[in-house]
N, C-alpha and C positions, 0 to 999 in steps of 0.2 A: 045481639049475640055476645058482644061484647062486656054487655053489663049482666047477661047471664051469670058467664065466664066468672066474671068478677064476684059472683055471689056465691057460686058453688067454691069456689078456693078458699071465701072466709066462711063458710057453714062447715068447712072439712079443715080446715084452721083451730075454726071453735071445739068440734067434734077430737080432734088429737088432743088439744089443749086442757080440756077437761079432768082426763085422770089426773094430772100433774095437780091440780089444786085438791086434789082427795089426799087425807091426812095418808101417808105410809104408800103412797105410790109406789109401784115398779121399776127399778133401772130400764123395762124395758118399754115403759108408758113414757117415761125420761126421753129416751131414745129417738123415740116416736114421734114424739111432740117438738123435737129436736125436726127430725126430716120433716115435720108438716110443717116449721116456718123457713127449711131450705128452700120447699118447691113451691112458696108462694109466689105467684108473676112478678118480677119484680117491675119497674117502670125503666123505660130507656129513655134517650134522647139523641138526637139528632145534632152535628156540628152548625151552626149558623152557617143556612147558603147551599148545602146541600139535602136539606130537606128534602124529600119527596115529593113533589106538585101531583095531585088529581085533580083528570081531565073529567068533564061529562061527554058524554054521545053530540057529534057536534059544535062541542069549544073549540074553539080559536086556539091552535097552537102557535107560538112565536116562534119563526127562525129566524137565527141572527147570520151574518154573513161575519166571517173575521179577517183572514190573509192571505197570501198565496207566498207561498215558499217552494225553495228549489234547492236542491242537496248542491249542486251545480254552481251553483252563485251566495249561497247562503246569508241571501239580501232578502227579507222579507218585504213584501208589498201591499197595501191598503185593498182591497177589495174593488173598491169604486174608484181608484185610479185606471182600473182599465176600462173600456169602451160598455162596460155590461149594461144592464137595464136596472134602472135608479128608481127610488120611487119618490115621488112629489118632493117627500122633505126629509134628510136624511138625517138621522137620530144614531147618532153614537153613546155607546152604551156605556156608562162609568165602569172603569177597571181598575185593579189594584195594582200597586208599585213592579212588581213583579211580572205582569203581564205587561207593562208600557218595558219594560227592560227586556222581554222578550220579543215584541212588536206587535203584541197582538193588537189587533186594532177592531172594536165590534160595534156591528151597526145595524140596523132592521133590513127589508128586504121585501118584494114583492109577490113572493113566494106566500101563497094563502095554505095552507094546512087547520083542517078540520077532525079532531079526533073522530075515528071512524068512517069516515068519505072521503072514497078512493076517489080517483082521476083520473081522465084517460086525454095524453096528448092536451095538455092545456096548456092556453095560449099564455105568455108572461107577457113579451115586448117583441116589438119591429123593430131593428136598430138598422138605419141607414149608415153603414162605416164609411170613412174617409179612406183613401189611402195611408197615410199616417197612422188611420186606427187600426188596418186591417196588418201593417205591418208591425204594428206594436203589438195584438195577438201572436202574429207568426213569429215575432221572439221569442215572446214567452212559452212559445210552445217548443220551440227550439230549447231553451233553456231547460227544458222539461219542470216547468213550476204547476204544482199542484194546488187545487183550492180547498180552503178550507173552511165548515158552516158549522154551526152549533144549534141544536134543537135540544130542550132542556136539561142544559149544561153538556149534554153526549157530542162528540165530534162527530160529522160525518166521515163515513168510512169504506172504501170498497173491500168487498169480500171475493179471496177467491180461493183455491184449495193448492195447497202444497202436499204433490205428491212425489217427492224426492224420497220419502222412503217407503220402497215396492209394498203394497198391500197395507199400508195404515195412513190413508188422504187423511189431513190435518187440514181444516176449517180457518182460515188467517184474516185479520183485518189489516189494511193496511191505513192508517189513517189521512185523510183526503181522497181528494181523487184528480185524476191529471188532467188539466186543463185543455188537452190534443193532443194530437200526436201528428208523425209525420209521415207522410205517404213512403210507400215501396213497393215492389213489385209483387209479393206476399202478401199482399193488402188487395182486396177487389175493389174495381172502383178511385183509385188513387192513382197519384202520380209522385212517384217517387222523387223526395225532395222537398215537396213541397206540403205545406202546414195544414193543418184542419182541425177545427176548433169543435168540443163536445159542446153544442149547443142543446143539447136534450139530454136529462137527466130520469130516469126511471128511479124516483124514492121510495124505500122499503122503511116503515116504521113497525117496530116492535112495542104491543102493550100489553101487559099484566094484569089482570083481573081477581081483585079475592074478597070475601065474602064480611072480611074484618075491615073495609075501607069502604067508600062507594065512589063511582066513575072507575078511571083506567091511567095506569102509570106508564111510561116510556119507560122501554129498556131495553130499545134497539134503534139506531138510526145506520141505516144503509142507504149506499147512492151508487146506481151504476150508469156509469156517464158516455155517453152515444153522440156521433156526429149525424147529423141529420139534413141534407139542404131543403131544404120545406118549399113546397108550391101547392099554389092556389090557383083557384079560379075566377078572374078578372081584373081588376084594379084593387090596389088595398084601400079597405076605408076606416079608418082609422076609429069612428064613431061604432061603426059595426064591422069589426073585422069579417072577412069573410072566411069560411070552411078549409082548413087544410086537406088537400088532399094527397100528402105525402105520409100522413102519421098508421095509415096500414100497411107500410114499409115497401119497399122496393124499391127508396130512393138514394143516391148516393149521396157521399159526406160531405161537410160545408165546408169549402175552402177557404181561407183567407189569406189570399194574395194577392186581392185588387179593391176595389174599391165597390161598394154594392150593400147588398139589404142580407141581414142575418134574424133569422127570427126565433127566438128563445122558447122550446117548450117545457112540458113537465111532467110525469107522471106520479100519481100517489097511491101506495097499496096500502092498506093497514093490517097487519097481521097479528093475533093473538100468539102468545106466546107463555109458556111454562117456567120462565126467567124470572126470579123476584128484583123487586127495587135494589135492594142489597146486593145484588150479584150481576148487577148492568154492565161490568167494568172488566167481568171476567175474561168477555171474548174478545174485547182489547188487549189484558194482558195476558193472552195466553204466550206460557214459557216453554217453549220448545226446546232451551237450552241450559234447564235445569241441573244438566249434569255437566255441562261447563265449567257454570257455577260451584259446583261442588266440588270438582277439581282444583279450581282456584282456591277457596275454602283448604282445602288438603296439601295443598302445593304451598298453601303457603306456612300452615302448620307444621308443614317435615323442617321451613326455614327457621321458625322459632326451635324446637326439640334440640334441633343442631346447635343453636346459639344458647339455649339453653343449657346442653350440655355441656358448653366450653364455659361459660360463665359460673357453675355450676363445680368444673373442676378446675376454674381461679379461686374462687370462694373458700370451697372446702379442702383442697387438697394444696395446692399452691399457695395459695395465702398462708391457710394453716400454718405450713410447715414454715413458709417467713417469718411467721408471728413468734414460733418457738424458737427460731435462730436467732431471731432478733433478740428477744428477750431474754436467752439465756445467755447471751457476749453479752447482757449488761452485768451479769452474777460471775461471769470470770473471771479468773487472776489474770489472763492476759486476752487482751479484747482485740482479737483480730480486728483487717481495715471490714468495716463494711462495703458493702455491695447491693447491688439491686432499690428499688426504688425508693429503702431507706433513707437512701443518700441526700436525696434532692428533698427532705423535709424543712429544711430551713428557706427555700425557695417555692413549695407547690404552692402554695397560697400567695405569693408574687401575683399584686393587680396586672394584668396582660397589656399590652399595648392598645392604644384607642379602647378603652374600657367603654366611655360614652356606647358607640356605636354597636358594642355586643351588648349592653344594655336597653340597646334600643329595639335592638334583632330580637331577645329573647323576651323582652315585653309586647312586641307586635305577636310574635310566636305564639305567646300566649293568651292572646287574644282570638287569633284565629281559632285557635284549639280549644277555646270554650266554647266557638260559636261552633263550632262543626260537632260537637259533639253533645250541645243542649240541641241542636238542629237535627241528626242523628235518632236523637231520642224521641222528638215528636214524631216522625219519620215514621218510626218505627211501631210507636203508639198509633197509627192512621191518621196523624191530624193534616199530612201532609200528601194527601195521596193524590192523583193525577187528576180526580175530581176537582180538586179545590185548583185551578189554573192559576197558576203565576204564584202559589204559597210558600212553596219550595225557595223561591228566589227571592220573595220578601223578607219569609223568615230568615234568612240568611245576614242579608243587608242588616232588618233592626238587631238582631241577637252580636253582632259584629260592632254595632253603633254602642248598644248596651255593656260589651267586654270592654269596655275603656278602662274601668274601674280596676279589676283585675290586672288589665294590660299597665297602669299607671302602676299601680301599688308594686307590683313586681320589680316594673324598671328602676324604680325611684329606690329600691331596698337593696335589691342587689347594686346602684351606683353607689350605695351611701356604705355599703360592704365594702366596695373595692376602691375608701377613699379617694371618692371620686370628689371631693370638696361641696361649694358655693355654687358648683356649673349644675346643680338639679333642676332650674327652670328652664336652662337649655337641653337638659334629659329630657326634660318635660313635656315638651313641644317638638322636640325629635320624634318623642315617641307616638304622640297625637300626630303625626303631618309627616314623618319621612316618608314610609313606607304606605300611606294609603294616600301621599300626591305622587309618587312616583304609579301608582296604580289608576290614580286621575288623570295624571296625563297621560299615560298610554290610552285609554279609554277615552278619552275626549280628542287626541288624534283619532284614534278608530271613527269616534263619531262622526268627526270634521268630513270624512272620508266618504262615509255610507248617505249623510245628509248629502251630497254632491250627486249621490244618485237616486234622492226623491224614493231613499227606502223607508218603510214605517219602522223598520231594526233602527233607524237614528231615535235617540232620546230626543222629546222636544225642549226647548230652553225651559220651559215651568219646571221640568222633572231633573233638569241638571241644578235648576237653582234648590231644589228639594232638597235633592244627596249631598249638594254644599252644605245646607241648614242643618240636616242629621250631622255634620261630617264636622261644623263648626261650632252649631249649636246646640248640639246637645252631646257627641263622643268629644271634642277634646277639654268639655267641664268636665266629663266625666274622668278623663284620662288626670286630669290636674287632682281632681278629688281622692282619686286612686293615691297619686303620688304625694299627697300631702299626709298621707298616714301612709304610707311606703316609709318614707321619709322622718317621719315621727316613731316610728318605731325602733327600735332597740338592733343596732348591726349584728350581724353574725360573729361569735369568737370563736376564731378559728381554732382549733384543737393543738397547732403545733407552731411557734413563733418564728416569722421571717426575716433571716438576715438583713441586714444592711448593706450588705457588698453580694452581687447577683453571681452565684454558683455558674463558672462555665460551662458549657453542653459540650459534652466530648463528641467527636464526628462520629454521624449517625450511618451503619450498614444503607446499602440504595431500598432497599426495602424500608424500612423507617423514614424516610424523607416524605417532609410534612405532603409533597402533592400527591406521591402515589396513595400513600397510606389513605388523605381523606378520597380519591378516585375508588379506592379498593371498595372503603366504608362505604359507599351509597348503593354500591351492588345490591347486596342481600335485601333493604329497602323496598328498595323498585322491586325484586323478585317476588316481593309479599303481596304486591299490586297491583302488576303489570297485566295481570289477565282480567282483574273486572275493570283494570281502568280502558281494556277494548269495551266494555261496553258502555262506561259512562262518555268514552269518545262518542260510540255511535249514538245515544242518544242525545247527545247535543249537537252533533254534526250531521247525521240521519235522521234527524227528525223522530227517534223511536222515544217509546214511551219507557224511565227508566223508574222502575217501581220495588225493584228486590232488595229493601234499605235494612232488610235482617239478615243476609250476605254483606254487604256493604258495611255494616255496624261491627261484625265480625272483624270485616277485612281491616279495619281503623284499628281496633284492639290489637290485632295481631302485628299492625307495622308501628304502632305502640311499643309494643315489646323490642318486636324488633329492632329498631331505632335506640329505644335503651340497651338493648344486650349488646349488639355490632360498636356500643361507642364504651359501653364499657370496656370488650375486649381489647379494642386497639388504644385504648388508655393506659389498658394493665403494661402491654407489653411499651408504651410507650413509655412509662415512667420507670419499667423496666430499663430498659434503656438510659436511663438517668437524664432525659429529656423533659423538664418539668414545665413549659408551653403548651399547658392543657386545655385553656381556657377555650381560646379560640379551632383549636382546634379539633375539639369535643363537639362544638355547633357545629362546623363544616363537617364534620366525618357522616353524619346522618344526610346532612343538609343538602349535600352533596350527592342527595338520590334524585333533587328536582335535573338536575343536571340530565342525567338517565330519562325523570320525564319529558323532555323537551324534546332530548334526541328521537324518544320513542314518537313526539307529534307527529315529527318528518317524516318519521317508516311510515304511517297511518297516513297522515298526506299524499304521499306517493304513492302510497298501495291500495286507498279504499276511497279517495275522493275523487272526483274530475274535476276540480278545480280551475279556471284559466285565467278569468279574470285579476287584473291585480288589484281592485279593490277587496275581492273575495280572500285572497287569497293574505292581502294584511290583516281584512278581518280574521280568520285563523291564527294565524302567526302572533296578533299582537295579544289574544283571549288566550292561546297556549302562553304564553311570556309570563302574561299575568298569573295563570293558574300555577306555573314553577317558580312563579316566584312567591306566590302564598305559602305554594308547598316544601318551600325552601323554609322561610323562617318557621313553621312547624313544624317540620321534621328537626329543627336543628334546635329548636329550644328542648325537641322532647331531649335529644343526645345530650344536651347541655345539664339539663337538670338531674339525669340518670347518672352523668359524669361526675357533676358536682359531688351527687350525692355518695357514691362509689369514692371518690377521693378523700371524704372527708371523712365517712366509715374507717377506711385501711389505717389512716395517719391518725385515730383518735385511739386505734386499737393497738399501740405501740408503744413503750417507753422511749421517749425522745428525754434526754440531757438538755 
């Protein structure tokens, strides 16, 4: 059908094509032959890895088993560290950087799946638990940790209907499913308290059928998971297990609270379905809170407009009118004192105090801000989408590792700007090593921590010695390469020449005092943010799936701006002031929104986690620390460079003596 296809498009190809080679053709044969090679098929392709797999009637489907995670403990766990049913020889499956940083851990499983044949009540395992085993279920049932399986590339998922708003039930997946639960008196058959383990799973597979492939695609994997205590009739024999006769139901759930025999079943449906391969992913993401999102979007657009139109009447109307007072006291017979931020032009270009260390900030800054927004961009193109596991967090690490270059070249130009001498090797290696070991070791405490509790969330030492070799051997050459043509290049000349003897600062109104001022700045920031960063909380702290990275892309641009307009403003007035100590304080005015993040962790902590444990709970703590502190040197480079460049506009636009 396919090479039909193929033959009819080029015979009706050739057929438009034709008038055009007749001498004195038609504009409208032109036109024509124009749309016949628009709508020829063109050829697609497929990202590496998420290809399509077709089954036949029959093939051996693989399931893999991955983790078991808990919003509660936010310690991920190996599969086959608890008590389940193993098979002969356990084969863990290669994964990329980014799923060992999130914990996935994947591995085969004795789970048999056959495209097409169902199953009713099939036997997996007899597991004789210990006490020790049966009480290590009853934690983690307690903890509420859900397991999690993968059937080609699809999570396992339970489905159930959200009808929170009257008359329109909404179809949800939540992905996994809970490993037990616990008895209560709302429960039949249970004793409140006490644990019970879903040992029987009813699987629902979804496949796709079309006339232009042959066999059947996945593009559903559902699991709904059942306690079951199974009994038989006579002795178990191991070589010929005998007949269950609980699986026509009426038996009650399987406890685990003592020590005893748990026997694992399974059901298989296989359903056809009207889903194509392409649109497997949709009933995972389905967005219920689309209009959130657009709020945030809009909320935070009213905060640009606003800064925009203050920036907007310093520019044009305030400036303005300086530039012509300014310049026309230079054509009078008598030249009144100046005033306003003219003043302090023999000092605005004054190197700041510790130059090194803002040089270091705004090269790291800069680094980050390349990686987030080359990261962003693929995002946004689908290269990174929830299909491809653990991409997201690869790409992040190498595009970070590869900003060295960038991150050098900048740090090393602007120290060699703000005569900073001979000390650029020490620039140098600041800017390669301050800010991303101050991030190693908060991160390698975390890890010390989680490895204490035999979670697969610990990096193993192969994957720490990795991020050292990214981190040594290949970002801080790059960082040196950067700054050796940072460095070789040609300083900045400043537009307005700096005294010798540093201009006093007259005492500043309490409002101008450098700590409110940058407290004030970080506000409007965080306000551009604060509503999708609830949802990039919940998707790394709830386990949700976060995929809206053209909201997201938006939301970056907008505190973009923002970032630049809020540091322009409190510059203006700050030089206003004749307080010419911009440097520094131009990074923190922005920078000074991670601040705001931090604090927002805690409200989120308090109000949407249960958290108890205090390894859980430094794992939090110490991953919010680090992400304010990323978000600190980018936010405060974008203020820095908008400042810079704002400063150095006003003061070139002047007649200075």
């Amino acid at each position: 059908a396919g090479q039909v296809e193929a033959d009819r498009s080029e015979l009706l190809r050739r057929a438009m094509l034709r008038p055009v080679l007749q001498v004195g053709a038609s504009p409208i044969a032109h036109a024509l032959a124009l749309l016949a090679l628009c709508t020829v098929p063109a050829v697609g392709f497929y990202l590496p890895g998420v290809a399509p797999e077709e089954f036949a009637t029959g093939a051996k489907v693989d399931m893999k088993v991955n983790k078991l995670t808990s919003t509660r403990t936010q310690l991920p766990y190996e599969y086959y560290r608890m008590p389940y049913c193993k098979p002969a020889a356990i084969e863990d499956v290669a994964i990329n950087l980014g799923e060992v940083l999130r914990g996935d851990r994947l591995a085969n499983s004795m789970y048999e799946l056959r495209m097409g044949v169902d199953e009713t009540c099939k036997l997996l395992c007899r597991k004789a638990t210990s006490k020790d085993e049966a009480d290590i279920f009853a934690l983690r049932v307690a903890e509420e940790y859900r397991v999690h399986w993968i059937l080609d590339n699809l999570p396992a998922a339970t489905k159930f209907v959200d009808d929170s708003v009257p008359g329109d039930p909404v179809t949800v997946y939540d992905v996994g499913f809970p490993m037990g639960f616990k008895g209560a008196a709302e429960i039949p058959n249970t004793q409140e308290g006490v644990a019970y383990l879903n040992n029987h799973v009813a699987i629902t597979v979804k496949f796709h059928k079309d006339a232009s492939f042959e066999g059947a695609r996945i593009v559903g994997f559902e699991v709904e998971p059942s306690s079951v205590k199974h009994a038989y009739a006579g002795a178990w024999n191991e070589a010929a297990p005998p007949k269950l006769t609980s699986c026509s139901g009426g038996a009650g759930p399987q406890p685990v609270n003592a020590a005893g025999e748990i026997i694992f079943t399974y059901d298989v449906k296989w359903e056809a379905s009207e889903i194509k391969w392409a649109s497997r992913w949709d009933t995972y993401l389905l967005m219920g809170d689309e209009q959130i999102h657009w709020f945030s979007i809009i909320n935070s657009l009213m905060i640009v407009l606003f800064l925009s139109g203050m920036v907007a009447m310093i520019m044009m109307r305030t400036l303005h009118r300086d530039f012509q007072r300014y310049n026309a006291l230079e054509v009078a017979e008598e030249v009144e004192e100046e005033t306003g931020w003219k003043l302090v032009h023999g000092d605005v270009f004054r190197p700041p105090h510790n130059p090194m260390l803002l040089c270091v900030s705004v090269g790291t800054g800069a680094q980050v801000l390349g990686m987030l927004m080359i990261t962003m961009g693929f995002a946004v193109l689908g290269f990174l989408s929830p299909a491809n596991r653990g991409g997201l967090m690869t790409a992040m690490v190498l595009l970070f590792v590869f900003m060295g270059v960038p991150a050098g070249y900048l740090s090393a130009h602007l120290f060699k700007t703000l005569k900073g001498g001979a000390a650029w090797k020490l620039n140098t290696v600041l800017t390669a090593t301050l800010y991303p070991g101050i991030v190693f070791l908060i991160f390698f405490l975390i890890n010390f921590f989680v490895w204490g509790e035999a979670s697969s969330g610990a990096v193993p030492f192969g994957t720490l010695v990795a991020l050292l070799l990214l981190w040594f051997g290949i970002s801080t050459p790059l960082v040196f390469l950067g700054s050796y043509f940072g460095y070789q290049a040609k300083p900045a000349d400043f537009p307005v020449r700096t005294n010798q003897i540093p201009r006093q600062v007259p005492e500043q109104v309490w409002y101008m005092q450098p700590a409110f001022s940058i407290v004030v700045g970080g506000v409007l920031p965080f306000g551009a943010v604060f509503i999708e960063l609830f949802f990039i909380l919940s998707s790394i702290w709830l386990h949700q799936f976060y995929y809206v990275f053209g909201f997201l892309f938006l939301v970056l641009v907008i505190l973009i701006i923002t970032c630049a307009e809020i540091t322009i403003v409190m510059c203006y007035f700050q030089l206003c002031a004749e307080d010419y100590h911009w440097w520094w304080r131009a990074f923190l005015t922005s920078g000074s929104s991670a601040g705001y993040l931090f604090l927002y962790s805690l409200f989120y902590f308090a109000t949407k986690l249960e958290i108890e444990k205090f390894v859980s709970g430094l794992l939090f703590f110490g991953y919010m620390a680090i992400a304010s502190l990323i978000f600190f040197v980018m936010t405060g480079t974008i203020g820095f460079y908008a400042c810079y460049w704002f400063v150095w506009k006003i003061f070139a636009a002047v007649k200075v003596d």
